[in-house]
C-alpha angles and dihedrals in degrees: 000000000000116000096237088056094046093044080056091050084047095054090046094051094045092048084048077052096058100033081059082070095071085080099068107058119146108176114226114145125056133292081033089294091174134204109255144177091215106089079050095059091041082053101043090045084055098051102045097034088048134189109028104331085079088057091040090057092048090043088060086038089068095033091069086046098049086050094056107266119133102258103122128093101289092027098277137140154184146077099298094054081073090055095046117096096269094046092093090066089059094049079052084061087071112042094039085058100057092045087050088043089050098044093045088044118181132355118230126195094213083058119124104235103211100026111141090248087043093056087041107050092040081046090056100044093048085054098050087041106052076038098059086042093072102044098076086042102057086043091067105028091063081049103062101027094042094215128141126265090244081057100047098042083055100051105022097035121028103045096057094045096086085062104047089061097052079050093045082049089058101030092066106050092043093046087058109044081051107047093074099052098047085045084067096061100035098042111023119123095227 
């Protein structure tokens, strides 16, 4: 199989991978913002798919979405739930993919997966990337609930922040141990 076509199989299934993550939504904020994997998931593809395919995979992700499958946190979709007051987290997903992907860059089979520099650097990307997730969020958010920053950050960010970093502790090492392995089939001569 040629390697454009199975990075292409990589980023669909990736993007398969996040959109699984609309089945585990527990609302806690306000306005229903829910507690989700998948941010998890948007942040782990990127990092172990590295550079832009973790984008890529987010990007179709919110295509589907956008297009009306049930890919979004409940199980919604279309067009409106990004105008709704939690769309701008997931146009968050994108852009704090491609910060985490960037950051990560690109994944080499002879890597070694816990190295110091490995941990860091994967460390560094989860964290700008769960990072980058919430500024779109909290944007609009402030925008179409016309509350105040001090408000938001206490009911779109804090309480959520327990939970992304259980998911940055997992993220990383699994990010790790993967990227290796994915970087066989992606980026191998043969």
């Amino acid at each position: 199989m040629k390697l454009t076509t199975l990075r292409s199989v990589f980023v669909a299934l990736f993007a398969a991978f996040i959109s699984v993550g609309c089945f585990i939504a527990v609302p806690v904020g306000p306005g229903g913002i829910p507690v989700v994997l998948q941010n998890m998931m948007v942040i782990l593809s990127a990092c172990i798919l590295g550079g832009f395919q973790g984008a890529a995979s987010t990007g179709l992700f919110l295509i589907a979405g956008i297009l009306g499958l049930p890919v979004f946190s409940g199980g919604r979709g279309g067009f409106a739930h990004l105008l709704g007051p939690t769309g701008g987290f997931l146009i968050g997903y994108f852009s704090g993919a491609l910060a985490a992907g960037l950051i990560a860059g690109k994944p080499a089979f002879i890597q070694k997966p816990f190295s110091v520099k490995n941990i860091l650097r994967l460390s560094a990307a989860a964290l700008t990337g769960y990072i980058v997730i919430y500024i779109p969020g909290i944007i609009q958010f402030m925008h179409l609930k016309h509350t105040t920053l001090p408000v938001t950050l206490a009911g779109c960010v804090i309480p959520f922040l327990p939970g992304d970093l259980i998911k940055l502790a997992i993220t990383v090492p699994l990010a790790a141990k993967l990227r290796p392995v994915i970087a066989q089939y992606l980026y191998s001569e043969a």
